[in-house]
C-alpha positions as CSV (number, residue, x, y, z in Angstrom):
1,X,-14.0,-10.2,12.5
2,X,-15.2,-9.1,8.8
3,X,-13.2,-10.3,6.1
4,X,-12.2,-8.3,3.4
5,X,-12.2,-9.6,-0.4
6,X,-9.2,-9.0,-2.4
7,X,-11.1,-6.5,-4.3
8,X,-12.0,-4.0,-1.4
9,X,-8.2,-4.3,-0.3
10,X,-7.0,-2.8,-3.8
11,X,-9.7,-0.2,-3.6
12,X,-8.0,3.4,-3.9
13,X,-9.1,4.2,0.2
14,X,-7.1,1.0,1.7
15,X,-4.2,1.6,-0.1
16,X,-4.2,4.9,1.3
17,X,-4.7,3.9,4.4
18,X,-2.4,0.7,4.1
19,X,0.8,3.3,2.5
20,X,0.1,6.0,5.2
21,X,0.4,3.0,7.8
22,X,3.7,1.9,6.8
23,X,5.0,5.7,6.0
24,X,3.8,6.2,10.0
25,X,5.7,2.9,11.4
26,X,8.7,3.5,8.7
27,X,9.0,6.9,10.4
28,X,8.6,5.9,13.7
29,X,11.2,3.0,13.8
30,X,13.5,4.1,11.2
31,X,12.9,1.4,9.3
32,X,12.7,2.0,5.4
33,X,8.9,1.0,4.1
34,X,10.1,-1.8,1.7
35,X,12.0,-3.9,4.5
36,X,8.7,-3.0,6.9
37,X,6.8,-4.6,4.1
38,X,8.8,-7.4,3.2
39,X,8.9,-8.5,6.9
40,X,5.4,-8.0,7.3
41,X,4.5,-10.2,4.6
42,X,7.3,-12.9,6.0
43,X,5.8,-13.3,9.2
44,X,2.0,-13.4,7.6
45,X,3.3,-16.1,5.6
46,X,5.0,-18.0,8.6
47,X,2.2,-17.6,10.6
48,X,-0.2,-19.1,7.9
49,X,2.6,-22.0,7.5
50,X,2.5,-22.6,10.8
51,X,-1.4,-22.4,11.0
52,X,-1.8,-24.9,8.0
53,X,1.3,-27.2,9.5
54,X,-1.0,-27.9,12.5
55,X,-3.7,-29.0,11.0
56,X,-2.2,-31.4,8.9
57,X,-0.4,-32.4,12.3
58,X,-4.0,-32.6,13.5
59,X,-5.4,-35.1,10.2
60,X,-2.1,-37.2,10.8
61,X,-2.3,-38.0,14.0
62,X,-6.5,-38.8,14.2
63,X,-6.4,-41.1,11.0
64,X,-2.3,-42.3,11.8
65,X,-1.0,-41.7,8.9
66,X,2.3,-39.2,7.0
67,X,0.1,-38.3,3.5
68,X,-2.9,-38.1,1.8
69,X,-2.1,-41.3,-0.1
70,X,-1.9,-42.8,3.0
71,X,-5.1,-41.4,4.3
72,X,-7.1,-42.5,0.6
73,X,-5.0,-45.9,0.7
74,X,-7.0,-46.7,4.9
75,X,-10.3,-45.5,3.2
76,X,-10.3,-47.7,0.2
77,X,-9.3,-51.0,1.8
78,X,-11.6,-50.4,4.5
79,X,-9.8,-49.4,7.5
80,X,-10.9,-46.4,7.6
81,X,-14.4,-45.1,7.8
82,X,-16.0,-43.3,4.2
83,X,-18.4,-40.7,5.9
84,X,-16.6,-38.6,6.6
85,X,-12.9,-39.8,6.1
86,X,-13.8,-38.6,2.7
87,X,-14.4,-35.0,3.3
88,X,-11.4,-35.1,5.5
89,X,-8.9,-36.3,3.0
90,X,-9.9,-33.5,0.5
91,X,-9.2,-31.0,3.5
92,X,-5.9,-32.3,4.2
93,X,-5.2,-32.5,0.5
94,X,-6.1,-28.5,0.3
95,X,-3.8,-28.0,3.1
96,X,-0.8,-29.8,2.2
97,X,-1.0,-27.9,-1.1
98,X,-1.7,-24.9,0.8
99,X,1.2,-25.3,2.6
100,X,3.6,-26.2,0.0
101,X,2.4,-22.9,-2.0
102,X,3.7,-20.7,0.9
103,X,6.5,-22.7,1.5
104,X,7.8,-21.7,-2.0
105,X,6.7,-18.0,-1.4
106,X,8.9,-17.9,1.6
107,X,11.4,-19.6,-0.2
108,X,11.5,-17.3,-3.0
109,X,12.2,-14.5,-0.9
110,X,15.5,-12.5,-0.2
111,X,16.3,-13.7,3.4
């Protein structure tokens, strides 16, 4: 699967293609575009929550532990290993963060 950088999404060709897309479905189901596009964007957003929620499952159940803190807290007293613990906590740190940033998204939105 090619990804595509933010910039080629905004470029005048995709948006074309992205608007005729939801004029199509809007048409189609009788939906109106905006609520298409707001519920798109929803369940992106959950399914990136989710995503990001199991990985953090995944960190805190290999090193046992409910945080980051917790996680930096094994590898400084020694009870967990450095290499590559390490490179591990900054991952889960990235995706607790991550997490919490969609978490407000969603929360921001009209329900």
């Amino acid at each position: 699967m090619k990804l595509i950088s933010h910039a080629e999404n905004r470029s005048p060709t995709r948006m074309t293609e992205t608007s005729e897309l939801v004029d199509r479905v809007s048409k189609s189901l009788g939906v109106p575009p905006g609520e298409l596009v707001a519920g798109g964007v929803k369940m992106y957003l959950r399914s990136k929550l989710r995503a990001a929620q199991a990985e953090i499952h995944d960190m805190e159940t290999t090193y046992r532990v409910s945080s980051p803190r917790e996680l930096e807290e094994k590898i400084k007293e020694g009870s967990a290993e450095e290499h590559p613990t390490w490179e591990d906590l900054i991952q889960y740190e990235n995706l607790v963060e991550h997490a919490d940033k969609i978490r407000r998204e969603l929360d921001s939105m009209p329900r």
